[in-house]
N, C-alpha and C positions, 0 to 999 in steps of 0.2 A: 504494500500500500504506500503508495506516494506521500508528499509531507501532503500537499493542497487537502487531496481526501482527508488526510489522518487529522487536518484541522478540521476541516467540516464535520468529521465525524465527532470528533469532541465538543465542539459549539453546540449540535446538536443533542450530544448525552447532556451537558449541563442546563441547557433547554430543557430537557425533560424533567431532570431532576427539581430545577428551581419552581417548573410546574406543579409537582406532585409534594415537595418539603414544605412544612408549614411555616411560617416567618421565621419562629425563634431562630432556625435551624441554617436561616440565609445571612440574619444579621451577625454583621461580625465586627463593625464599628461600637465602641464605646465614647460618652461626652466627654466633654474637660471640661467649661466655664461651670462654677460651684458643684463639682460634681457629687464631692464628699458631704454635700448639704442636700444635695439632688437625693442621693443614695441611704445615707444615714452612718455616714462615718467620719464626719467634722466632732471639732472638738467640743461642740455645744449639742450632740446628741444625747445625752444622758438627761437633758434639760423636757424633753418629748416624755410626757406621760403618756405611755400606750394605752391604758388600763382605761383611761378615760378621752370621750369625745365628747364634743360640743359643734350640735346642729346650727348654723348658719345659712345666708343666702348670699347668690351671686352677687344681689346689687349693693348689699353691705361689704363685700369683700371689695369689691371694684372701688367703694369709696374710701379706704385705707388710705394713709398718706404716704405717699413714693418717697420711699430711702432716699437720706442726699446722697450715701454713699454704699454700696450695697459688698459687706466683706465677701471674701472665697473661702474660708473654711470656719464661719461665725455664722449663727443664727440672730437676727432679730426677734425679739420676745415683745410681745404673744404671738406676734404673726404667723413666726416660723417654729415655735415651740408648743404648739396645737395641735390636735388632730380634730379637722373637718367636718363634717356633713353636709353634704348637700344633696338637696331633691331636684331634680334640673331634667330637661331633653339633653340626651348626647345627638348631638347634629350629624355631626360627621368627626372620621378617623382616618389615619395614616399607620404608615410603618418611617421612620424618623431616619436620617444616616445614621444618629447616633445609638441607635436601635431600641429607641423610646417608641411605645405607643402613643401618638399626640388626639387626644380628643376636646372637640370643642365641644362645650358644655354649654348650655344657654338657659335663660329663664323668662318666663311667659312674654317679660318684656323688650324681648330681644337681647338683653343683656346677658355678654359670653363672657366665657375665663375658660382658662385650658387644663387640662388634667394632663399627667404625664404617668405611664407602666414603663419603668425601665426594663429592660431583658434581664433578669437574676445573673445570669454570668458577667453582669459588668459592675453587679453590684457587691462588694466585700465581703468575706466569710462571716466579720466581727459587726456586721450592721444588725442593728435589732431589728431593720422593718425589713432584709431578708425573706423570711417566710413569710411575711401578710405580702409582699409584692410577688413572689412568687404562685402565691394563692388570687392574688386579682390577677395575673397575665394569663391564667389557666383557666378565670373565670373569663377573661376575653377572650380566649382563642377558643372554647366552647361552645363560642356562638359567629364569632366573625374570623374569618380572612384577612387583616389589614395588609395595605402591598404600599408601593413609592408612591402612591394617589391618594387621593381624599376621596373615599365613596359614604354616602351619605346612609345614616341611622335613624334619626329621626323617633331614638323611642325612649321614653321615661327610665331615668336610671335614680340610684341614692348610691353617692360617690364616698366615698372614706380616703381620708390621704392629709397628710402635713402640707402645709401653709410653706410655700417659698418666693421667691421674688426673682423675677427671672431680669436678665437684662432685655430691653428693646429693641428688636429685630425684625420687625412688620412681618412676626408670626401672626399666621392663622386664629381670628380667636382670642387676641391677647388683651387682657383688659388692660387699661389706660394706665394704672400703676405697678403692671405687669406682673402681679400675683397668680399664683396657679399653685392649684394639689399636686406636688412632687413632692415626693412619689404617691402614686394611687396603691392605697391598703385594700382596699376592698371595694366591688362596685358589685350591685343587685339592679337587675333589668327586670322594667317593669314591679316595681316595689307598690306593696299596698298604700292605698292612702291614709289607711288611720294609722299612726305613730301613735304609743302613748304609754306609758304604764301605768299598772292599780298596788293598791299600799292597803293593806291590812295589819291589824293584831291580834292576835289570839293568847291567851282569853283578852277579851273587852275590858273586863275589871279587875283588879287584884289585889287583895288583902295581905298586907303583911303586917307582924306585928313591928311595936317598937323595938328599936336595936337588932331587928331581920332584916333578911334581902330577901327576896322574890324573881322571878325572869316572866319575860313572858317574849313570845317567838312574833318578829317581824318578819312578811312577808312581801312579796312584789312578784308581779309578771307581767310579761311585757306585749304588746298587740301592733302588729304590723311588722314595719320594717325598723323598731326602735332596736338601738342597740347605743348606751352607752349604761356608765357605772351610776350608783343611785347613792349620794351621800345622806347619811341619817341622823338626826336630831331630835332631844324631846324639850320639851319646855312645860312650864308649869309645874317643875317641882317644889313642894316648901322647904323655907332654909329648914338644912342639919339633911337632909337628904342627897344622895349623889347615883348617879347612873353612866353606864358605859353598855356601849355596842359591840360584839364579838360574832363575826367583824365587824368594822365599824362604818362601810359602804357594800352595798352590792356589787360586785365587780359585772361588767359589762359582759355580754349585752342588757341586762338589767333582771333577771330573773333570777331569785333566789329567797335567803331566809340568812335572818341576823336575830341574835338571843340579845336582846335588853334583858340586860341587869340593874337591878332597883337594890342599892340601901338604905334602908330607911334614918340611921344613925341615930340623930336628936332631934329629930323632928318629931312634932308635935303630934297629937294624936288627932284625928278629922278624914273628913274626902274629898277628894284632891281629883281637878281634872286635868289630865295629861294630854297634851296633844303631839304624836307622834309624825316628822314633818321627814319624807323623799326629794329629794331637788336631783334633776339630773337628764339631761337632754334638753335643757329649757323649759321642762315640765316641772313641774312642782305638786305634791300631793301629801294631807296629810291625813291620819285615823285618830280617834281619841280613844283614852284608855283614863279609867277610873282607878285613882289608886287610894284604897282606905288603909291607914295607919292605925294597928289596935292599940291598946294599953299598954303588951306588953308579951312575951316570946313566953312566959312560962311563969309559978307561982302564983300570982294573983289571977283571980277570974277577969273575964272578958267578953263584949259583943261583938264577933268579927263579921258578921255581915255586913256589904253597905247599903245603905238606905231600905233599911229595913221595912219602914212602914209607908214607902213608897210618896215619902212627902214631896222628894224632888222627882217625880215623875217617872220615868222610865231609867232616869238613871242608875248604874250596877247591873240593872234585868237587861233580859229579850224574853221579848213579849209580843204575839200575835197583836197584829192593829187593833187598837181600840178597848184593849182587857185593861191597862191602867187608864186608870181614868177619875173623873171627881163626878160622878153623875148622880142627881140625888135620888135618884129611883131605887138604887140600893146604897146606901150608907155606909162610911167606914167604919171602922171601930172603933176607931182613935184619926183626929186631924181629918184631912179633906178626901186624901187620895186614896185608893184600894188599890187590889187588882179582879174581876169580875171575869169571869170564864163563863161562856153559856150564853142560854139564858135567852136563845131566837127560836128557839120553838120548832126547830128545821135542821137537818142534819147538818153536825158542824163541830171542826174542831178548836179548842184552843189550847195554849200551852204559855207558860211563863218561869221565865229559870236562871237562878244565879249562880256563879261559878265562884267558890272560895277555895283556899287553900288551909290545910289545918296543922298546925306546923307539929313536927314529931316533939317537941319540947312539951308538949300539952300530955294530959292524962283523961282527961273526961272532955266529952265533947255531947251537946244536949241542944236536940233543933224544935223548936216552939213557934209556932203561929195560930192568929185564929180566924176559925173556917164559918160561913154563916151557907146554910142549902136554903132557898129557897124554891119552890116547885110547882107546876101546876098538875104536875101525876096525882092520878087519886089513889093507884093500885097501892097494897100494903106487902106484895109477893114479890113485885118485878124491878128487876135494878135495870130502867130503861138506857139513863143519862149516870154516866161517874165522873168522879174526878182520881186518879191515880196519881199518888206520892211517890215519886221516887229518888234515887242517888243514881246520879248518872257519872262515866268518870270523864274526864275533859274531852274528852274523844265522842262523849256523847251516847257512850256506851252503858245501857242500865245495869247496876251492878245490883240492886235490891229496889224492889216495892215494898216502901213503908208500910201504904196502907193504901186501900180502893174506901172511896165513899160515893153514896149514889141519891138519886130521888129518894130512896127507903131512909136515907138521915137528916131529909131536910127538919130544920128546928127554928125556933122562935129567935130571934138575936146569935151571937157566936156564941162558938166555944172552944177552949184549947185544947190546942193536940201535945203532944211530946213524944219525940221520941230518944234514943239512945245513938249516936253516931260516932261513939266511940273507937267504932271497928277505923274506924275511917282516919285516922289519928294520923298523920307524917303524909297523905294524900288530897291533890288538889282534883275537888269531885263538883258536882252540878246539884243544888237541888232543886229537883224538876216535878213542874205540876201540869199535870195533860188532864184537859175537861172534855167529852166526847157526848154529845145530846142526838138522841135520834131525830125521826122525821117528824114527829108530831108533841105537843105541850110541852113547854118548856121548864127548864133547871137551870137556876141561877148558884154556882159556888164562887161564893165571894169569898176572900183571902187577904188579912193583915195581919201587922204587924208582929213580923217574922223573927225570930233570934236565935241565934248560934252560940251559945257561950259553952266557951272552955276555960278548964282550969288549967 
């Protein structure tokens, strides 16, 4: 074979080749201008919290104030020591000489800024954002092709990537103070539109006595395309109390669970409302949580319920709608408020239940409330409508039925119950009252002022 063929023939395998090889595999240029800030191996890399992101918009980025002087192996803070978010169209994409993926990003108002995927081979073994850039150009090339041209996208992306400042070279895309995501950590096509996350407590309330701690489990999860870390705070505790978070934020993408810790130290004895506060992706959300301080961990006696006779309303309870209430048609037994189960005449349940904890330093533990039936059953055989005592354990789980009471006990005014909950001594349990009325004449079991004491 002559040299002429033997090039043709060669022009033509490399033809084929660069056909059929997927970008990573053609590019073989790496950048120079900031590359080590490009990349994640300047000397202000350590300054970049991964762990956490903060959602932004194009047209806020674009209005940043242009560096007077923009260093080669320095970060500008915050600009360049953040990690991104944004909700944008990707327009359109290239493959770079310097074997950057270049996408132009835009926002509903035409306003562009550029994202950049470096190719991992040109990025250093010792860079932290290594694997999330290796993990977006994998997530790019999953779906597109990029070659030496701009071919158009045109489809809803959520961009992750560190804030850089590129110098002015009438790139494609570049906003006016020449900021751009370099490097891109992550990019999701087509991302839901609700972002957002939910904050909960569990339990609701929580009794501890004086000179105890208590915990109780925070929770978060997250909806859409939200991903970043959820920092946690309480407030409203009384002086001589202190509290700490373990851990002390949700790490990213924002789903998880944190033990608040409560001690109560010198503080005073009372109920106390806590508001449990999430910040984090520009969301913000909080739960409240009831915290009652007893007398005292052991020796002297105590009432460790909170609000016992229901005067501040639903507060410490959950309660089906409308069972605490002030309504004079059935009376409490003391003050305004009860709780009333029943009592429509129509199938129907209700149920109302507080969650305490009874600390193992106790010896006696003794639950007291009083019950009023009233009914319109005339039967003296049939237990149509009940109400059922129980100890549930926080989980919701019934551990023991104290007692069933039905139509057969309605009585003229209250009267009190007692029982022994002793067993229950070093465990945080529920007690739970389920009222259940058939289809026809009604049974009202009305319920107050409740007590827990131990010794």
């Amino acid at each position: 074979m002559n040299v002429s063929v033997r090039r043709v023939v060669s022009a033509f395998a490399f033809l084929l080749i660069a056909s059929l090889a997927p970008p990573d595999l053609l590019a073989q240029s790496c950048g120079v201008e900031r590359w080590s800030v490009k990349t994640g191996t300047d000397a202000d890399v350590s300054k970049v919290n991964l762990s956490s992101s903060t959602s932004n918009t194009i047209a806020t980025m674009r209005g940043w104030p242009t560096p007077s002087t923009i260093p080669s192996n320095n970060r500008i803070s915050p600009y360049e020591t953040t990690v991104w978010v944004l909700n944008a169209t990707l327009v359109e994409y290239k493959l770079e000489d310097d074997s950057d993926y270049h996408l132009v990003l835009s926002d509903s108002s035409g306003n562009t800024l550029i994202a950049e995927i470096p190719l991992p081979a040109c990025v250093g073994s010792s860079s932290p954002f290594l694997s999330k850039i290796t993990n977006a150009r994998n997530e790019f090339n999953a779906r597109y092709t990029p070659t030496g041209s701009f071919q158009t996208a045109n489809i809803p992306v959520k961009v992750t990537g560190v804030g850089m400042f590129d110098f002015l070279h009438g790139q494609t895309g570049v906003a006016p103070n020449g900021i751009e995501l370099h490097p891109v950590l992550d990019i999701v096509f087509n991302p839901t539109t609700t972002t957002d996350f939910s904050l909960s407590v569990s339990p609701s309330s929580l009794t501890i006595a004086s000179g105890s701690s208590g915990s109780a489990t925070v929770s978060t999860s997250i909806s859409g395309s939200f991903n970043s870390s959820i920092a946690l705070s309480v407030s409203g505790l009384p002086s001589g109390a202190s509290a700490s978070f373990s851990p002390t934020s949700i790490a990213a993408p924002g789903s998880g669970s944190s033990t608040l810790n409560i001690s109560t130290g010198t503080a005073a004895a009372g109920t106390y409302n806590l508001t449990i506060t999430g910040t984090g992706g520009s969301k913000t959300h909080t739960a409240p949580l009831t915290l009652t301080i007893g007398s005292g961990g052991g020796g002297g006696g105590s009432q460790i319920l909170a609000n016992p006779g229901f005067e501040s309303g639903s507060t410490s309870w959950t309660a089906t709608s409308g069972v605490i209430n002030t309504s004079s048609s059935e009376p409490a037994h003391s003050g305004s408020w009860k709780a009333w189960l029943d009592g429509y005449g129509t199938t129907h349940t209700d149920s109302v239940y507080q969650q305490v904890a009874i600390f193992s330093s106790h010896t006696t533990a003794t639950l007291t409330f009083w019950l009023h039936i009233d009914t319109a059953e005339t039967t003296t055989t049939t237990a149509y409508d009940k109400l059922t005592v129980q100890v549930r354990n926080s989980s919701g789980t019934v551990l023991k039925t104290l007692a069933t009471y039905s139509n057969l006990n309605h009585n003229t005014g209250y009267s009190q119950k007692t029982f022994d909950l002793s067993a229950y001594i070093g465990q945080t349990i529920q007690i739970y009252l389920v009222g259940t009325e058939d289809s026809q004449k009604q049974t009202s079991f009305v319920v107050d002022d409740f007590a827990l004491n131990v010794q």
